[in-house]
N, CA and C of each residue as an Amber inpcrd file, in Angstrom:
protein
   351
  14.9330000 -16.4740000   5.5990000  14.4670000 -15.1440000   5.2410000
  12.9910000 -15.0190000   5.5610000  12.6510000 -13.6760000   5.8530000
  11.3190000 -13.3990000   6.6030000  10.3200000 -13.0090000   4.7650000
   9.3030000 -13.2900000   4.6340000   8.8680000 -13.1530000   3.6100000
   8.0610000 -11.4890000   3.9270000   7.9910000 -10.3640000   2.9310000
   7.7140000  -9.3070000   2.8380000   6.3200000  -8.9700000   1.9510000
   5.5250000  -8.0740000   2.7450000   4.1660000  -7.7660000   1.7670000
   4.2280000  -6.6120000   2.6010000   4.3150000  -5.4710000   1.4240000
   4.2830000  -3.7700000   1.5480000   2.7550000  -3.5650000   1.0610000
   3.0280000  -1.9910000   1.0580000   2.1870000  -1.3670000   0.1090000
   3.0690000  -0.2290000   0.0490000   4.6560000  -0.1810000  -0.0560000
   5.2770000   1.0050000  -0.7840000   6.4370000  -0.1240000  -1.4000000
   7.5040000   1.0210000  -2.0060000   8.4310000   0.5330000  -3.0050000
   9.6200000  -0.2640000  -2.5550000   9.9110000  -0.6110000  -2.6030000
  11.2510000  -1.7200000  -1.8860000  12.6660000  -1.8450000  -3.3990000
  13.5450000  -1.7210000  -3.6430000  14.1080000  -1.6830000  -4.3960000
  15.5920000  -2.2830000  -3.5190000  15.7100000  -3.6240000  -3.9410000
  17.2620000  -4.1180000  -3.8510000  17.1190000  -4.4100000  -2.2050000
  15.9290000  -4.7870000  -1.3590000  16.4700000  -4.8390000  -0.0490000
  15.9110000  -5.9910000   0.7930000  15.2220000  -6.9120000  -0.4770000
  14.7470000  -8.2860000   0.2670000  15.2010000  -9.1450000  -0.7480000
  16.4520000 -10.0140000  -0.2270000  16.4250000 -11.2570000  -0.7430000
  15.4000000 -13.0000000  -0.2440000  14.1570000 -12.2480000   0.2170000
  13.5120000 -13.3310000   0.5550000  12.1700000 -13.0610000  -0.2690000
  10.8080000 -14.0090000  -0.0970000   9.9120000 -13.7460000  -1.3270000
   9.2630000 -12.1530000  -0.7580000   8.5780000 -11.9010000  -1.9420000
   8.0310000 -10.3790000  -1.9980000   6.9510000 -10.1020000  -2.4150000
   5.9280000  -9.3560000  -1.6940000   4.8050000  -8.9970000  -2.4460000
   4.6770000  -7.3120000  -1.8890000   5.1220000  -7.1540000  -2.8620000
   5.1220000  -5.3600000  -3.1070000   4.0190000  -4.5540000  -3.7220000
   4.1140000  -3.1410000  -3.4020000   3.0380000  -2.4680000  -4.3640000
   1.0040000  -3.0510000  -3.9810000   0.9620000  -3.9610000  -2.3360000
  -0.2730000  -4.0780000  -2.1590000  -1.1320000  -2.6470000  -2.5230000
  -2.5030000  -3.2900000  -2.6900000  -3.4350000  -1.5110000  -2.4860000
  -4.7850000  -2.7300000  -1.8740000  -5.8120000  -2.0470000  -1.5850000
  -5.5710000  -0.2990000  -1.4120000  -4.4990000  -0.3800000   0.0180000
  -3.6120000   1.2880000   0.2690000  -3.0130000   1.2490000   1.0870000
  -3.1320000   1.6190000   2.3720000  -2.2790000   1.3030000   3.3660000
  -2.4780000   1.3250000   4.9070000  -3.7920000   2.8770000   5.0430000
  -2.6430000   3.4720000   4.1260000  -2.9040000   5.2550000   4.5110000
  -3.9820000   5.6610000   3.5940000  -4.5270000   4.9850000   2.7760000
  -5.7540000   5.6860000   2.1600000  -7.1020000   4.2720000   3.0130000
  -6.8830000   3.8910000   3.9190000  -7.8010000   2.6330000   5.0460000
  -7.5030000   1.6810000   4.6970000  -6.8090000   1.1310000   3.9960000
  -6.5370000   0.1040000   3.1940000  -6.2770000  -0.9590000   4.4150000
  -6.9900000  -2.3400000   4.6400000  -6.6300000  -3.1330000   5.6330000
  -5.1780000  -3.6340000   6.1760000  -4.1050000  -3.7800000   5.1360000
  -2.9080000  -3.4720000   5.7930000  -2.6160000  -2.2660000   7.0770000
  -3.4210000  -1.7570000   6.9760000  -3.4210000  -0.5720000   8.6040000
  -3.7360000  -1.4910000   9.6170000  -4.6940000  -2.6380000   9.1870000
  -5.6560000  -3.4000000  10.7220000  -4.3800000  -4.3080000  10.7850000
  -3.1820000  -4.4400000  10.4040000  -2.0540000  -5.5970000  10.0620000
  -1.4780000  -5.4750000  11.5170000  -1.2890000  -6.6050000  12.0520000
  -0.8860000  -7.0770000  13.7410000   0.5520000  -7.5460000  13.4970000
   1.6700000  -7.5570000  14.6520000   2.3950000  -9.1610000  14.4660000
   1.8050000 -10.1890000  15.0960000   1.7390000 -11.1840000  14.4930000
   1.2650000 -12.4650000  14.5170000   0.2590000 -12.6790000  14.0450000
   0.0600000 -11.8510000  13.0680000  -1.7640000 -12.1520000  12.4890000
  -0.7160000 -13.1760000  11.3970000  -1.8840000 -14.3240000  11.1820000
  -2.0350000 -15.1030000   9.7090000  -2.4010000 -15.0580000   8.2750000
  -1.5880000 -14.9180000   7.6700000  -2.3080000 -14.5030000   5.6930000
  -2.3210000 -15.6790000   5.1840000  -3.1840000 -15.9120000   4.1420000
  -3.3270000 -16.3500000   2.9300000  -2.7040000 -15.7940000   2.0930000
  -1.9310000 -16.7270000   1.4570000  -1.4470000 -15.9980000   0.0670000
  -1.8390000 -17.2470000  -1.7520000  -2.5690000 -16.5740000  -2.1530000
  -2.6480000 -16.7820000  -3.2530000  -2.5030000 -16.1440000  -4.7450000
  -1.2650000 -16.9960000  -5.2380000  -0.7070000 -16.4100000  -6.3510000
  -1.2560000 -16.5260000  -7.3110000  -2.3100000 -17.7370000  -7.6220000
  -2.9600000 -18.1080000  -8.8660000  -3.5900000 -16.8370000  -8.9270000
  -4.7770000 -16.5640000  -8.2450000  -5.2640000 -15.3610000  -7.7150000
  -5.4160000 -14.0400000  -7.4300000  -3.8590000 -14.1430000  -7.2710000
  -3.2050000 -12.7670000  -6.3210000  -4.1180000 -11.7520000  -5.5460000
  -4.1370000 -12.7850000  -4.8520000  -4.8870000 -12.4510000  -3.5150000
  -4.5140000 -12.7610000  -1.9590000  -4.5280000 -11.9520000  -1.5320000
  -3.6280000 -12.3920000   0.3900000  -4.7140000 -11.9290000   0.8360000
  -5.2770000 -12.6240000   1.9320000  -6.1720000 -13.1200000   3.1710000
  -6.0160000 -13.0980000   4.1870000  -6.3850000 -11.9640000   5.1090000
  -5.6770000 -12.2430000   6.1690000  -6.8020000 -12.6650000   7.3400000
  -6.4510000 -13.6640000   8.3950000  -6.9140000 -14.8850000   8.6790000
  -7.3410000 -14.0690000   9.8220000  -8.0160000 -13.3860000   9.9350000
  -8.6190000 -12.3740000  11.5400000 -10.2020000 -12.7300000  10.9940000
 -10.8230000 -13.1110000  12.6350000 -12.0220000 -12.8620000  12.2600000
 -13.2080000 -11.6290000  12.1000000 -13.8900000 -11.1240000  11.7220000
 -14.8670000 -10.1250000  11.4710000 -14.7100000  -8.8520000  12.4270000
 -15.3830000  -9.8600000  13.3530000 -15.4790000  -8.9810000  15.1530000
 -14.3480000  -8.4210000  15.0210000 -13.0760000  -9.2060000  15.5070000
 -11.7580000  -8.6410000  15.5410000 -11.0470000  -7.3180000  14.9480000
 -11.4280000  -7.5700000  13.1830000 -11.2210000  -6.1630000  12.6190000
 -11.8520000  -5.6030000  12.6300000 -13.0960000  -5.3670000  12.9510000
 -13.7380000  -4.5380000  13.2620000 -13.5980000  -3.7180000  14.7370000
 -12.9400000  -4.5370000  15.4560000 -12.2450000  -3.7360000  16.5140000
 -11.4340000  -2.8310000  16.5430000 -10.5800000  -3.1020000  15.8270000
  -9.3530000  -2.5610000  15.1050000  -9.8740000  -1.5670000  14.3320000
 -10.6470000  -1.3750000  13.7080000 -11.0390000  -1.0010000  12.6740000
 -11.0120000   0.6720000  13.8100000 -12.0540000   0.4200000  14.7620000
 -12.7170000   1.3290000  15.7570000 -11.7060000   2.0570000  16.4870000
 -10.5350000   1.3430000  16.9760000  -9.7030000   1.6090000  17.6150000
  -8.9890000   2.7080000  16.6330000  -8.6290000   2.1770000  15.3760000
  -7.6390000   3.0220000  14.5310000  -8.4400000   4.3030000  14.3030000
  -9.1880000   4.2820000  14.0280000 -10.4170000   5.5660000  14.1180000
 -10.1170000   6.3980000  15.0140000 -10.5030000   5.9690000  16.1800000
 -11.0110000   6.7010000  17.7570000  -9.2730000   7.2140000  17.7110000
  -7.8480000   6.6880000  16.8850000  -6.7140000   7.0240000  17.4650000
  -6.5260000   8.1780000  16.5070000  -7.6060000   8.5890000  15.5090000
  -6.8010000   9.4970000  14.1830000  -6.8370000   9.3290000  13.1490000
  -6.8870000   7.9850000  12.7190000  -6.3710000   6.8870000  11.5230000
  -5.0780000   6.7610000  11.2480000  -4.7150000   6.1060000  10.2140000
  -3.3600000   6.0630000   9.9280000  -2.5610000   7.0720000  10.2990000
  -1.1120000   7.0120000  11.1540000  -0.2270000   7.8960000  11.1510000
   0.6220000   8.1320000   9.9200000   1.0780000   8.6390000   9.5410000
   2.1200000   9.0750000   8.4550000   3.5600000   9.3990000   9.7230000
   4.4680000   8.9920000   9.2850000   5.7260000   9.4980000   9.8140000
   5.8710000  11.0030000   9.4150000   6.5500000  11.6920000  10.1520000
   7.2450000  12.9010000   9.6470000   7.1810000  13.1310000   8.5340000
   7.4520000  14.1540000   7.8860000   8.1710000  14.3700000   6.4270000
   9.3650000  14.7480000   6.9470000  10.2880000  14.2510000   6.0460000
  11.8360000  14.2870000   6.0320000  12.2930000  14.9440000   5.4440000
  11.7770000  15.3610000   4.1150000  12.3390000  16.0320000   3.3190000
  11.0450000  16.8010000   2.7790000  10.8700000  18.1030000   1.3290000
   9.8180000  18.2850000   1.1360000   9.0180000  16.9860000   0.0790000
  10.0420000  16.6850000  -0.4480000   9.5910000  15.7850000  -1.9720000
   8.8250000  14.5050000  -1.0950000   8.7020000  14.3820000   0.1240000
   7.8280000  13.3030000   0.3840000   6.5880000  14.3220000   1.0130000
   6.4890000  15.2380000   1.4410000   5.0530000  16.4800000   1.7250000
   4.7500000  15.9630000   0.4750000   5.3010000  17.0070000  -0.9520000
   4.4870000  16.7740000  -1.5020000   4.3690000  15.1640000  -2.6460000
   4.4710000  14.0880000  -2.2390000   3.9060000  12.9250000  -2.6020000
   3.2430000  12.7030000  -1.7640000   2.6410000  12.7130000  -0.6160000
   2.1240000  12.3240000   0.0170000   0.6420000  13.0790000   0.0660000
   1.1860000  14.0220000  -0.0590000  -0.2680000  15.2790000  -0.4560000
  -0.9330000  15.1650000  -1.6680000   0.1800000  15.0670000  -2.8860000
  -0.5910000  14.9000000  -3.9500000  -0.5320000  13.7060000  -5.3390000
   0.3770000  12.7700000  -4.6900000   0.0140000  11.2720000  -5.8430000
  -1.2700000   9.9380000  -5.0760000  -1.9670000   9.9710000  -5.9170000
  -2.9300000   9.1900000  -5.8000000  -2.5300000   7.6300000  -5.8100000
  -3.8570000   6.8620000  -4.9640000  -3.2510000   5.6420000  -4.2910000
  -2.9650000   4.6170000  -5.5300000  -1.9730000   3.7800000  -5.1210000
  -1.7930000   2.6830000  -6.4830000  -2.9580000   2.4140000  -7.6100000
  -4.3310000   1.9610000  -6.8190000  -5.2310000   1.5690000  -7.7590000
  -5.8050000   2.5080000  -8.2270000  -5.4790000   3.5800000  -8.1000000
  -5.6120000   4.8770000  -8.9500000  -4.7390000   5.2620000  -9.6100000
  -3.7440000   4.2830000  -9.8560000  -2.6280000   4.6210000 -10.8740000
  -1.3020000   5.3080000 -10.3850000  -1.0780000   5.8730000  -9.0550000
  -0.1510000   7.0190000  -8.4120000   0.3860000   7.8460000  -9.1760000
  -0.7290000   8.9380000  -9.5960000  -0.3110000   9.5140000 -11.0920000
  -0.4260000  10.7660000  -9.7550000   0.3130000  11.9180000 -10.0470000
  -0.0940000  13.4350000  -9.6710000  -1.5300000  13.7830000  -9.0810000
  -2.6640000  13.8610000  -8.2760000  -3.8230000  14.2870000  -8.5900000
  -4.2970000  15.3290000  -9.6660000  -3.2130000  16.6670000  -9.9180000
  -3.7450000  17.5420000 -10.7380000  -3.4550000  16.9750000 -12.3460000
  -2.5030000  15.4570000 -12.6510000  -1.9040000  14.8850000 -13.6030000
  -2.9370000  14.2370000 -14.2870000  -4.0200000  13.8610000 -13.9030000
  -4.5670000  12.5890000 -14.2190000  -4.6810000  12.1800000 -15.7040000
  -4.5010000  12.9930000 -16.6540000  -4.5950000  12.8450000 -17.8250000
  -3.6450000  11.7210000 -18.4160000  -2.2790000  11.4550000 -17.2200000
  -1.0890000  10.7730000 -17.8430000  -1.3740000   9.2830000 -16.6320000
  -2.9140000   9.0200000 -16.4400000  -3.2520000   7.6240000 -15.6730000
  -3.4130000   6.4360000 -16.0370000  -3.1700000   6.6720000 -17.6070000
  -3.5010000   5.3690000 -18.6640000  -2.0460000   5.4200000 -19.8710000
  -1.3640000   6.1100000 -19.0110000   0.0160000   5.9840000 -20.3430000
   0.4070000   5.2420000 -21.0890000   0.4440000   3.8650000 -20.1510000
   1.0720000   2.7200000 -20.3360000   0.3110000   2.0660000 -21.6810000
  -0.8170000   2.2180000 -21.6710000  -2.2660000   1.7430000 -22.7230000
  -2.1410000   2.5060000 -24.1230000  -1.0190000   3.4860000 -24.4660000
  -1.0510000   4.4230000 -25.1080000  -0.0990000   4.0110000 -25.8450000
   1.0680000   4.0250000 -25.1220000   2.3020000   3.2160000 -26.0260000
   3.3170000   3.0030000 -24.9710000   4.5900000   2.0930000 -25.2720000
   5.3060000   1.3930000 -23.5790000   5.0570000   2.6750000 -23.0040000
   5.4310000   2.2990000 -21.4570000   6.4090000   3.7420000 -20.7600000
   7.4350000   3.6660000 -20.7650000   8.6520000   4.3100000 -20.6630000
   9.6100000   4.6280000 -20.5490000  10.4060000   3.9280000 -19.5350000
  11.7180000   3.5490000 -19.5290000  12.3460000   2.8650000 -18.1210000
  12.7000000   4.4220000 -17.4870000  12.5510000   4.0030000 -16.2280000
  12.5730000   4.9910000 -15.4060000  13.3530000   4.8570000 -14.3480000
  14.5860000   3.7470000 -14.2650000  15.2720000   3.4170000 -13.6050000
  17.0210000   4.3510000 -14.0290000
């Protein structure tokens, strides 16, 4: 099995290891955008921290290139309910609460949340 590191939701579709829910994400610059095949990571769990093994110059190439192309692409919208998530929930380490929601960004600190499954 190929081992998996996102920065969106995966539910029921890797039986190999997983690191889900990265931030910051591709689409708000998040260095998973500068992500190659065949680049090398670090992964540290004590930590939880992944490293990815490019040198300076390099992403910074990348960096320039993704720029000069637009920045991040977004696929299509498929439906509307991904317009509007995409328009208006804020990035993981901002909680992915609503932008106009923010009041409900610390719920969890308040009392459980709810299963939502």
């Amino acid at each position: 099995s190929l081992p998996c590191l996102g920065d969106g939701r995966q539910s029921g579709t890797s039986g190999s290891p997983s690191i889900l829910n990265a931030s910051p994400e591709a689409a708000t610059g998040g260095p998973l955008a500068l992500l190659q095949s065949g680049d090398r990571l670090r992964v540290d769990l004590t930590r939880c921290e992944v490293t990815l093994m490019v040198d300076d110059a390099e992403l910074a190439a990348r960096r320039e290139r993704l720029a000069a192309e637009g920045g991040y692409r977004y696929p299509d919208h498929q439906t509307p309910w991904q317009e509007i998530q995409r328009s208006m929930v804020e990035p993981l380490d901002r909680g992915m609460t609503l932008a106009p929601a923010t009041k409900y960004r610390d719920v969890a600190r308040v009392s459980p949340p709810r299963d939502n499954h």
